[in-house]
N, C-alpha and C positions, 0 to 999 in steps of 0.2 A: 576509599571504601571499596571500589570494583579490585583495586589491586591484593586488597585482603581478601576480599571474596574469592578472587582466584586464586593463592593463594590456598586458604581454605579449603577449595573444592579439587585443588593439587593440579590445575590449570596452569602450564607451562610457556603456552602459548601468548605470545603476544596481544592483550585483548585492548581495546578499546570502549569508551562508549558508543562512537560509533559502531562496532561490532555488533553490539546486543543491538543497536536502534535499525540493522541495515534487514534483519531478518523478519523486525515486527511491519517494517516496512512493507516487505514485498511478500510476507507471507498472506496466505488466507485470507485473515481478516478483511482486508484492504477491499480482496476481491471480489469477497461475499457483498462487500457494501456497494462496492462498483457494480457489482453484477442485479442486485438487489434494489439499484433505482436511487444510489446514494450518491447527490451532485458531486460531483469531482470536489468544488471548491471546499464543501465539509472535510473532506477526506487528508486536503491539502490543510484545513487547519489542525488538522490531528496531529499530522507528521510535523508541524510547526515548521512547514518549509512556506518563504516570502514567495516563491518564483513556480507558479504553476508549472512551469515546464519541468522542474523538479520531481513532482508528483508525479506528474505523468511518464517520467522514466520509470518509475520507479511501481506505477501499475499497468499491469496487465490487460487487457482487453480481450475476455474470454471467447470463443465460439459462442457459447449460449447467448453472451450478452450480446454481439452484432446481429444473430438471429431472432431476438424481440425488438428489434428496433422497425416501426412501419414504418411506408412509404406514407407520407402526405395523401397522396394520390388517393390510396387504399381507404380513404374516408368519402374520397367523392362519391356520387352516385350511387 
Protein backbone atom coordinates (compact mmCIF):
# COMPACT_ATOMS: atom_id res chain seq x y z
CA UNK A 1 0.00 0.00 0.00
CA UNK A 2 2.82 2.73 0.94
CA UNK A 3 4.68 1.53 -2.29
CA UNK A 4 1.65 2.51 -4.36
CA UNK A 5 1.12 5.47 -2.43
CA UNK A 6 4.42 6.54 -3.51
CA UNK A 7 4.03 5.71 -6.46
CA UNK A 8 1.15 7.56 -6.88
CA UNK A 9 2.31 10.81 -5.37
CA UNK A 10 5.42 10.22 -8.05
CA UNK A 11 7.68 9.63 -4.80
CA UNK A 12 10.96 8.30 -6.14
CA UNK A 13 12.59 7.98 -2.96
CA UNK A 14 13.25 5.17 -1.02
CA UNK A 15 10.27 5.31 1.66
CA UNK A 16 9.58 3.27 4.51
CA UNK A 17 7.09 3.04 7.13
CA UNK A 18 9.47 3.77 9.37
CA UNK A 19 9.92 6.95 7.28
CA UNK A 20 6.30 8.48 7.75
CA UNK A 21 6.50 7.02 11.81
CA UNK A 22 10.16 8.79 12.36
CA UNK A 23 8.75 12.47 11.67
CA UNK A 24 5.33 11.93 13.74
CA UNK A 25 7.70 10.94 16.22
CA UNK A 26 9.79 13.70 16.81
CA UNK A 27 7.57 16.33 15.44
CA UNK A 28 5.43 18.74 17.46
CA UNK A 29 2.96 16.85 18.61
CA UNK A 30 5.19 14.93 20.97
CA UNK A 31 6.35 18.02 22.30
CA UNK A 32 3.40 19.97 22.89
CA UNK A 33 2.24 16.97 25.10
CA UNK A 34 5.71 16.73 26.78
CA UNK A 35 5.74 20.28 27.28
CA UNK A 36 2.08 20.48 28.36
CA UNK A 37 2.32 18.08 31.53
CA UNK A 38 1.92 14.84 29.45
CA UNK A 39 3.78 11.86 31.47
CA UNK A 40 6.47 10.65 29.22
CA UNK A 41 5.13 6.92 29.78
CA UNK A 42 1.56 8.05 27.70
CA UNK A 43 3.71 9.50 25.14
CA UNK A 44 5.87 6.23 24.90
CA UNK A 45 2.48 4.29 24.41
CA UNK A 46 1.62 6.28 21.46
CA UNK A 47 4.84 5.80 19.66
CA UNK A 48 4.33 1.90 20.62
CA UNK A 49 7.86 1.75 21.60
CA UNK A 50 8.45 -1.27 24.73
CA UNK A 51 11.99 0.68 25.80
CA UNK A 52 11.50 4.10 27.38
CA UNK A 53 14.73 5.03 26.47
CA UNK A 54 13.32 4.84 23.03
CA UNK A 55 11.01 7.68 23.66
CA UNK A 56 13.13 9.60 25.07
CA UNK A 57 15.52 9.83 22.13
CA UNK A 58 13.29 10.57 20.25
CA UNK A 59 11.73 13.73 22.58
CA UNK A 60 12.91 16.80 22.93
CA UNK A 61 13.05 18.58 26.08
CA UNK A 62 12.07 22.20 25.43
CA UNK A 63 13.58 25.37 27.28
CA UNK A 64 10.11 26.30 28.31
CA UNK A 65 9.42 22.92 29.67
CA UNK A 66 12.76 22.82 32.22
CA UNK A 67 11.77 26.53 33.15
CA UNK A 68 8.24 25.33 34.70
CA UNK A 69 9.64 22.82 36.58
CA UNK A 70 9.88 24.01 40.77
CA UNK A 71 12.24 23.37 43.17
CA UNK A 72 10.81 21.33 46.05
CA UNK A 73 12.17 23.84 48.25
CA UNK A 74 10.14 26.71 46.65
CA UNK A 75 6.95 25.32 48.57
CA UNK A 76 8.74 25.57 51.84
CA UNK A 77 7.98 28.39 54.05
Amino acid sequence: MLKRACEQAGIRKHVTVHTLRHPFATGPTHRHLLENGTDIKFIQELLGHNDIKTTMRYTQVSEKSLKKIKSPLDSLG
